[in-house]
Every structure is written in structure tokens, then in C-alpha cells.
C-alpha positions in Angstrom: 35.4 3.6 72.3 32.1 4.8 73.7 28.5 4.1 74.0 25.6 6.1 72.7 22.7 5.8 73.9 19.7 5.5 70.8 16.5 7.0 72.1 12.9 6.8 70.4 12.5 9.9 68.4 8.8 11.6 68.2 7.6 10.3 65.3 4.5 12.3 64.7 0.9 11.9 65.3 1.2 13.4 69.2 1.9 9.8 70.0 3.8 9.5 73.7 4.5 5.9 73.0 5.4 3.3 70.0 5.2 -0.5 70.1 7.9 -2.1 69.0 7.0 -3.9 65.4 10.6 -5.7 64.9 13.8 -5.1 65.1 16.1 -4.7 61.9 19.3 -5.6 64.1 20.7 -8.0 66.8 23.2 -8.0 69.6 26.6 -7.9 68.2 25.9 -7.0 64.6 27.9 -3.9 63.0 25.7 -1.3 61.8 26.3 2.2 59.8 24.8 4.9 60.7 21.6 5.2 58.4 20.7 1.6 58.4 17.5 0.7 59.2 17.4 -0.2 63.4 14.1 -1.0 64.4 10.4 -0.9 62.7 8.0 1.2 65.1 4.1 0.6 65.2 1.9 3.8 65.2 -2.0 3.7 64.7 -1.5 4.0 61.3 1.3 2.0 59.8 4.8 0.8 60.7 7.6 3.6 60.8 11.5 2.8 59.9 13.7 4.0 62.3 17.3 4.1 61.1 20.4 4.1 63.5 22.2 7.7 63.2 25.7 6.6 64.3 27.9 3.8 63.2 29.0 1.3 65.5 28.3 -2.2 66.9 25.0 -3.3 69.0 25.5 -4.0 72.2 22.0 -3.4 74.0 18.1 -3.8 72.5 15.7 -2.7 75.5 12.4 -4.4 74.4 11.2 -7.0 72.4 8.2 -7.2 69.6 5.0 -5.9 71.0 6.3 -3.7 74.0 5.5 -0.4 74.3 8.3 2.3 74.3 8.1 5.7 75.5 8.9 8.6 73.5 12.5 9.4 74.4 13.3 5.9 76.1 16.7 4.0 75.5 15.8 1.9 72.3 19.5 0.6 72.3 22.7 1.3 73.0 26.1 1.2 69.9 29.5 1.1 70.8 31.2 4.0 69.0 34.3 4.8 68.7 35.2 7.9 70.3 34.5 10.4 66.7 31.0 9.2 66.1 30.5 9.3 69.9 31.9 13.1 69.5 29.8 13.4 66.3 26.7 12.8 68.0 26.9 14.6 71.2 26.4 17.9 69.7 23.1 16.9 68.1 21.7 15.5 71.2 22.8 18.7 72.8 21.1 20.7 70.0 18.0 18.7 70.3 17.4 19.3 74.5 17.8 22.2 73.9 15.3 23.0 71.2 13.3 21.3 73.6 13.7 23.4 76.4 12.9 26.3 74.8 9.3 24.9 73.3 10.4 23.6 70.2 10.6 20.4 68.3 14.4 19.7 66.9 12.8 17.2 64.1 16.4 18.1 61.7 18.4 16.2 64.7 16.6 13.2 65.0 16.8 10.5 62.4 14.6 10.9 59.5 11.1 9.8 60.7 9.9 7.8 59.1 9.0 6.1 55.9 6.5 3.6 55.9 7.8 -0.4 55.8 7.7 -2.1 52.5 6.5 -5.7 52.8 8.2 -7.4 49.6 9.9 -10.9 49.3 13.3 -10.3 47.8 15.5 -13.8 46.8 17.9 -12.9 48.7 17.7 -14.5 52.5 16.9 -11.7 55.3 19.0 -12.1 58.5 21.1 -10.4 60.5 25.2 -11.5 60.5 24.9 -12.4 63.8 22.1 -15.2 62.8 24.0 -16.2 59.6 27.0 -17.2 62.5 24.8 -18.9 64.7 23.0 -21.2 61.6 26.7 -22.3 60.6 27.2 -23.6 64.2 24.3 -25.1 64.0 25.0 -26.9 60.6 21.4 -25.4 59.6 20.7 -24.3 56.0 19.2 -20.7 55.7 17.4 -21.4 52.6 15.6 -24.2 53.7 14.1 -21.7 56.4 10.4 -19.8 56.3 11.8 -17.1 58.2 9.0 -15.7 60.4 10.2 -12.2 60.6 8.6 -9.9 58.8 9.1 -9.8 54.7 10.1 -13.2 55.6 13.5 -11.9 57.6 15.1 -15.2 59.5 15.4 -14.4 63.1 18.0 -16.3 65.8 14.7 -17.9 66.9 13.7 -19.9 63.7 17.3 -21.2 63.6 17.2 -22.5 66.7 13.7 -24.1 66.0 15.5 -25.7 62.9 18.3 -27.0 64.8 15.7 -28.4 67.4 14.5 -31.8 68.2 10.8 -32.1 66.8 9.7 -33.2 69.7 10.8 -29.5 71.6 8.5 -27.7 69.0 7.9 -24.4 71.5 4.7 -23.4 69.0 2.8 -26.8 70.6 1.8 -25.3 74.4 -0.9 -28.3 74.7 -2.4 -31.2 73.4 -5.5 -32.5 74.6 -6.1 -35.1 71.9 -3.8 -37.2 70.0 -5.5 -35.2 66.4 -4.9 -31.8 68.1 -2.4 -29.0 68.6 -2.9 -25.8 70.2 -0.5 -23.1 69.1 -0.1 -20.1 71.5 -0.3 -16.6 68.9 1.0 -13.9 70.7 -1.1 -10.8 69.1 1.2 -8.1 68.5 1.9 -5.5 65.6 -0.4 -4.3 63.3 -3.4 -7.4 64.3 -2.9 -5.6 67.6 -3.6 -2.3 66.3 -6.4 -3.2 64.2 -8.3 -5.4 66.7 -7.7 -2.5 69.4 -9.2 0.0 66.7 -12.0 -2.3 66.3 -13.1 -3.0 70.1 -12.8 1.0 70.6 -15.4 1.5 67.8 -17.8 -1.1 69.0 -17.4 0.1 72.9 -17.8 3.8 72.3 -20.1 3.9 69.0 -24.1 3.0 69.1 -23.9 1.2 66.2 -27.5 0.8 63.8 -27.2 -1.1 60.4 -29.6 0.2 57.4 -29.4 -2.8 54.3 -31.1 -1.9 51.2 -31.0 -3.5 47.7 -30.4 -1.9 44.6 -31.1 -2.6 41.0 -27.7 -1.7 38.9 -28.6 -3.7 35.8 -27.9 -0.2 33.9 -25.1 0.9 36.0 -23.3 -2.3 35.2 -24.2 -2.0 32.1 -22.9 1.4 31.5 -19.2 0.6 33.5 -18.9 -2.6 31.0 -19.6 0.0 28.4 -17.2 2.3 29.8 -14.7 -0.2 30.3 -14.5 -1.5 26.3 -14.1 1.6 25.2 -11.8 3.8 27.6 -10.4 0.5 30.3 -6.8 0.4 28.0 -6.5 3.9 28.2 -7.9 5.1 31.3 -7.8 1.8 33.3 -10.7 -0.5 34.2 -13.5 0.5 36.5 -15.1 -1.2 38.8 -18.3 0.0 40.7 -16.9 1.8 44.0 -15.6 4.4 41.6 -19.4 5.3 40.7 -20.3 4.7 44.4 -18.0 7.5 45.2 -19.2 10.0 42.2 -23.3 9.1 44.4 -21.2 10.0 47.8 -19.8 13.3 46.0 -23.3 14.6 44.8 -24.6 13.6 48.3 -22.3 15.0 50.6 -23.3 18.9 51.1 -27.2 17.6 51.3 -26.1 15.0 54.1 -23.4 17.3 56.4 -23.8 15.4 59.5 -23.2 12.0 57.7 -19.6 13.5 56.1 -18.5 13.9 59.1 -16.0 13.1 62.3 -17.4 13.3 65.9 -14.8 13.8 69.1 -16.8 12.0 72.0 -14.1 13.1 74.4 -14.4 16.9 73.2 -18.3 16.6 72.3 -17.7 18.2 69.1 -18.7 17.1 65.7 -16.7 18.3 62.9 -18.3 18.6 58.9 -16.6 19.1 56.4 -17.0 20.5 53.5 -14.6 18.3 51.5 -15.2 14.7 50.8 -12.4 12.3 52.2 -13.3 9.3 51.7 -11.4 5.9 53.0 -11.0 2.7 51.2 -11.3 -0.7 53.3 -8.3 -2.9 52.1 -7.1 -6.3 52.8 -3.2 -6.6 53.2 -0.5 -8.6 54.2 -1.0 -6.9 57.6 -4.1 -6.8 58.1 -7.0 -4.5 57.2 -6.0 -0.6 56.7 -7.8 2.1 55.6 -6.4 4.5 52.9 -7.8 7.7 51.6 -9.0 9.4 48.7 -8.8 13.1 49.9 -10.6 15.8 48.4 -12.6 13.0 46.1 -14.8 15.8 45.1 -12.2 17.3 42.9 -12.1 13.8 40.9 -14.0 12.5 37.7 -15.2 9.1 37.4 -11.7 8.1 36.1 -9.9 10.3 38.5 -11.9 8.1 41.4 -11.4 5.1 40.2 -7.5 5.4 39.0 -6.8 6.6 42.6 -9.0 3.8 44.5 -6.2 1.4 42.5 -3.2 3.2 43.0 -4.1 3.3 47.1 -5.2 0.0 47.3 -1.6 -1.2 45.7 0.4 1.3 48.2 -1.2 -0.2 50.9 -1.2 -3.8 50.0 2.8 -3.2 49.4 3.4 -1.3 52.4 4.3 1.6 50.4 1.5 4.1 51.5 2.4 7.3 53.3 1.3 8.6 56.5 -0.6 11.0 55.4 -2.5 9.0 52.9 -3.4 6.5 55.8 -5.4 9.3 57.9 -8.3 12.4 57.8 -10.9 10.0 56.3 -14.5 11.1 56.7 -16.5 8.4 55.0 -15.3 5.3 54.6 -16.5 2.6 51.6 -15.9 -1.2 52.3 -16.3 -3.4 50.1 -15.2 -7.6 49.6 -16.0 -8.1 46.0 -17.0 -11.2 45.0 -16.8 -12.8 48.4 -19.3 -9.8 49.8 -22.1 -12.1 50.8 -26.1 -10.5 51.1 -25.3 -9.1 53.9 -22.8 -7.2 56.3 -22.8 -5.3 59.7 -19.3 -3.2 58.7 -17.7 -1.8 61.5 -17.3 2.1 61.7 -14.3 3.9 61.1 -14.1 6.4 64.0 -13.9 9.2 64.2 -16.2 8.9 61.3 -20.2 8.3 61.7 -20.7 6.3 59.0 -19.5 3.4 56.7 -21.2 2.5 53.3 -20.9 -1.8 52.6 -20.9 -3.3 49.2 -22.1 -6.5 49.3 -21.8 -8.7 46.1 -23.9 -8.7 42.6 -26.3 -11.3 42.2 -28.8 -12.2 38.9 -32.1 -12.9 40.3 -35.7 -12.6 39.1 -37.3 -9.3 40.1 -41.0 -8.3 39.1 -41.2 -5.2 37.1 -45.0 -3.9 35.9 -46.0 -7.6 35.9 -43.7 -9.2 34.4 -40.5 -11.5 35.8 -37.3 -10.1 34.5 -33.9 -11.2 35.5 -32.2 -7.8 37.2 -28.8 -7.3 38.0 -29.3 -6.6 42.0 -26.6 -5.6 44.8 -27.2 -5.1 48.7 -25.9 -2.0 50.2 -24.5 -2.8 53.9 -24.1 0.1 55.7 -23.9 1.1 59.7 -24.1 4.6 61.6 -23.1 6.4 64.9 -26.2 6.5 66.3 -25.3 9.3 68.6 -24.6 11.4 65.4 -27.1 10.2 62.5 -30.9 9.3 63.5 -32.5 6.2 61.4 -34.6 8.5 59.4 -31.3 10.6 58.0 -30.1 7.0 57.1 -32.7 5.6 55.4 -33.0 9.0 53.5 -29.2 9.2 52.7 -28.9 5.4 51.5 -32.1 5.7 49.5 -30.9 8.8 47.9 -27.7 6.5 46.9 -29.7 3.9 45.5 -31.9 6.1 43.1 -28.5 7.8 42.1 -26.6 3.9 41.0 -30.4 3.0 39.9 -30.4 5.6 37.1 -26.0 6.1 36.7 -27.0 9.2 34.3 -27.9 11.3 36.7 -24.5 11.1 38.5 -23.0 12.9 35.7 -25.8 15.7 35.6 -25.4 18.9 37.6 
């Protein structure tokens, strides 16, 4: 028998560390090499990590929400001594591709696919859990495991087995009514409130809020939408947001853009990526419609839906999570008048749909009911000046104010 000793692999991004998002295994469980170990956090979404030896777990160095350096012990398998043999020459392979300047990525386990959050019937545990409920005389299926995708961990056994009175979630009660439950914040929350603080300490934030008339643009979608939504799918209105951001783009460079404070560069590009706030399981994540200028109305609005599925099922890639230079945020019917959206960095600005209301607008005299929509909106200050705002949201709403001339050249 031996012990090998599981390191965290680089898994992209130039990241020197990886918190740790949950582990797939516990001590004493038999694993085979392959299956899933541990789930790691990066900025973007959570990364499988599979085991590449067979063995049983002895060792797990960290809990969720600590910080692992790149090439740390993650935890260490009893092997018998051929797998232990099996995998020496790899490591070897690996330091020394390292050595000479070069990254051994076919040696490592495969990096990385992005974690699935489904609900399967089956119960999620580990063996080693299963064991301890039957000790315990608890029934699994009676269980809301808080793992994630529902997985049962040792701890929620316990809990179940427990007194109710030695609840650990209750850490005080000041009133008879009232319970205050500690939430460590850890995993993706984590990630996304860090992202947010950075943005609002390091960007000058302005908002610019302007209404806009789409009684023809709704309309003209509703249109659209009886006589192409079975066969082309439905559309909604960010689709023909994105067609105004297209048009837009090469008269507004500095607004399609990503600025490096650190560096002092601003980069433009001439390609519109353009990222998609959506609500998940997780949390809020960004996905990303690259090169949208290469995309019809249908082409926009098919790939808005398929993106906002991958991400709400965990099934989005890396890359499809990353290189926005625009983002579009939007919360439906629930989008209120008005919004201060948060930037996106690196990016300079954010467009905000706020929700479409029927109200009575004055036209040459005469009260008409108008269909009328608030665009929310904020900008790096540093970056875009308040004039080149107003101009660029203006220019948006006279584009969604008459929808033909977002088809005309």
C-alpha cells in the first residue's frame, strides 16, 4: 500500500489559488480514479476536479470556503502499491515540464467542466454517510440534504439524529419570536458579493434613466412572434435591445469597451460581446453572447435563451462565462421604474431594463395610452463623460422608438 498525495492542479484563468466549493468525497470512502473529488470555485463558475488514482480517502486538507494554493495537498488516497507506481511517473513528467517553462496540462486531471446543479431521485451521499445514518437509525429520505444539488452531508445526519433543542443553526435568541441563524458566506455568494464590492470601490459610478416609448416595438415583436415564435422561438425585447447595441457600437468605441485601472489601459473592441445578467440557483452570473454582431434578430434572441438555460443549469462553459464588453440586465416583470445596476468590470457600462408600463402620454394634444419602458443604465465615469451617456442612451431610444430602422443599413 501507499499514499499519494492529490495536489490542486492549475485550472486556468492565471488563478494562484481556488476556494474550496464542496467536496464530492469523505474520509474513508473508496474512490476510482476518475470520480469526481472535489468542486473548486474560480471567478467564473465552479470547476470539477476528479481523483486520478483509485484508492481509499484517508486525508481532505480544507473545508468549504478555504482557499487552496495552486499545487497544495488537496488530499491524500491510499493506493496500492501499482496505482502508487502508476502515478509517479506523471507527477515526474509534470515537474518536469515545469521546470523547463512549460505547463504539463495532459498530466493533470482533466480540468475542468463546469458543475451541473440538477436534483436527481436518487439520494446524494457519500458511503461513509449512508453508514453513519444506519447507526444513527436516521432515514436518508426524510433528509433536505444541504449539500449542493441537495447532496446529504455527515453534518445533516447528525442534525437529524440531534435533540431539537441542540439545533447548531440557532447561535442566539434575544426574544422568545426570534432566531438568529449564523450564514457562513462562502461559494459562489462569496464570489459574487466580492465582485460586486470591487466594482463599487474602484468604479465612479453615474446613472443616466431615460424613458422610452415602445408601443411599436412591442407591437412589431407580438407581430413577429405569431408568425415566426413556433418556428424560430419566441422573442422577447433584449433581443431588439441588442440589434440597437450592434448598430451603436463602432459610433460609441469607448462605451464597448474594457478598462484595466491597474495597467491604465483601455481596451475597444471592435466586436460586440455582450453579457447577459441571469438569476440562478447560485447566484447572479453573467454569460455572453460573443461576437453578437454576427447575429440576426433571431440569431440574438435564440442565443440570449440557450445562455440563460446553461447557466441557470450549471451547464455553461468557461469560456461562455468571460470576455464580455457590454453587459444588458434586465428583471422582467419584477423590473420596477427604476434601477442603479451595478457595472460589470472590466466593462464601463451596463444598460438596465426596467419593466413595461401602459400609461397616458400626451402626443400633439391629445392623451393617448403609450406602451412606455425606463432604461436604467450606469457608467465608469473615469471612462465615459455624462454627455457621451446621454448621447449613447438617447441614440438607443430613438432606435427601439422607431424598431424599423434597426433593420435598415
Amino acid at each position: 500500500m501507499g499514499q499519494y498525495q492529490f495536489k490542486l492542479p492549475d485550472i486556468g484563468e492565471g488563478i494562484a489559488e481556488s476556494e474550496i466549493a464542496t467536496w464530492r468525497v469523505e474520509i474513508g470512502d473508496v474512490i476510482k480514479d476518475d470520480q469526481p473529488l472535489v468542486d473548486m470555485l474560480t471567478e467564473k463558475a465552479a470547476v470539477e476536479i476528479p481523483s486520478p488514482v483509485s484508492g481509499r480517502v484517508v486525508e481532505l486538507r480544507g473545508k468549504p470556503g478555504d482557499m487552496i494554493a495552486v499545487g497544495a495537498v488537496l488530499a491524500v488516497i491510499e493506493t496500492d502499491a501499482r496505482a502508487e507506481q502508476a502515478s509517479i511517473p506523471a507527477v515526474a513528467a509534470a515537474e518536469t515540464a515545469a521546470s523547463a517553462g512549460t505547463t504539463a496540462k495532459s498530466v493533470l486531471p482533466p480540468p475542468v467542466e463546469v458543475v451541473q446543479d440538477t436534483h436527481h431521485l436518487k439520494i446524494q451521499t457519500s458511503p461513509a454517510v449512508r453508514k453513519l445514518a444506519r447507526e444513527l437509525k436516521v432515514d436518508l429520505s426524510c433528509i433536505n440534504g444541504s449539500g449542493p444539488r441537495g447532496r446529504v452531508l455527515r453534518e445533516d445526519v447528525q442534525s437529524a439524529a440531534a435533540p431539537r433543542s441542540t439545533a447548531p443553526a440557532v447561535v442566539a435568541k434575544p426574544q422568545a419570536n426570534d432566531t438568529v441563524e449564523a450564514i457562513r458566506i462562502i461559494g459562489m455568494r462569496r464570489k459574487i458579493a466580492e465582485a460586486m464590492q470591487r466594482s463599487k470601490q474602484r468604479i465612479p459610478h453615474f446613472a443616466y434613466v431615460e424613458e422610452v416609448d415602445v408601443t411599436e416595438l412591442e407591437a412589431l415583436r407580438q407581430h413577429l412572434n405569431t408568425l415566426h415564435g413556433k418556428t424560430r422561438g419566441k422573442l422577447t425585447i433584449l433581443p431588439f435591445l441588442m440589434q440597437a447595441l450592434i448598430k451603436l457600437a463602432p459610433r460609441f468605441p469607448q462605451i464597448n469597451a474594457n478598462y484595466d485601472d491597474e495597467a491604465g489601459v483601455l481596451y475597444r473592441h471592435s466586436a460586440l460581446h455582450v453579457g447577459i445578467a441571469a438569476q440562478t440557483p447560485q447566484g447572479l452570473v453573467v454569460p455572453v453572447v460573443h461576437n453578437a454582431q454576427t447575429l440576426d434578430l433571431w440569431g440574438c434572441g435564440n442565443e440570449i435563451r440557450r445562455l440563460a438555460e446553461a447557466a441557470r443549469s450549471g451547464k455553461a462553459k468557461r469560456e461562455e462565462l468571460s470576455g464580455s464588453t457590454i453587459t444588458i440586465t434586465s428583471l422582467g416583470a419584477m423590473g420596477g421604474i427604476a434601477s442603479t445596476p451595478v457595472i460589470n468590470a472590466p466593462e464601463v457600462a451596463i444598460v438596465g431594463v426596467n419593466k413595461m408600463v401602459l400609461r397616458p402620454m400626451i402626443i400633439d394634444g391629445a392623451v393617448v395610452p403609450r406602451q412606455m419602458m425606463n432604461l436604467s443604465s450606469s457608467f465608469d465615469h473615469r471612462i465615459v463623460d455624462g454627455y457621451d451617456a446621454a448621447e449613447f442612451i438617447q441614440a438607443i431610444k430613438t432606435l427601439l422608438e422607431h424598431p424599423a430602422t434597426l433593420f435598415m443599413p
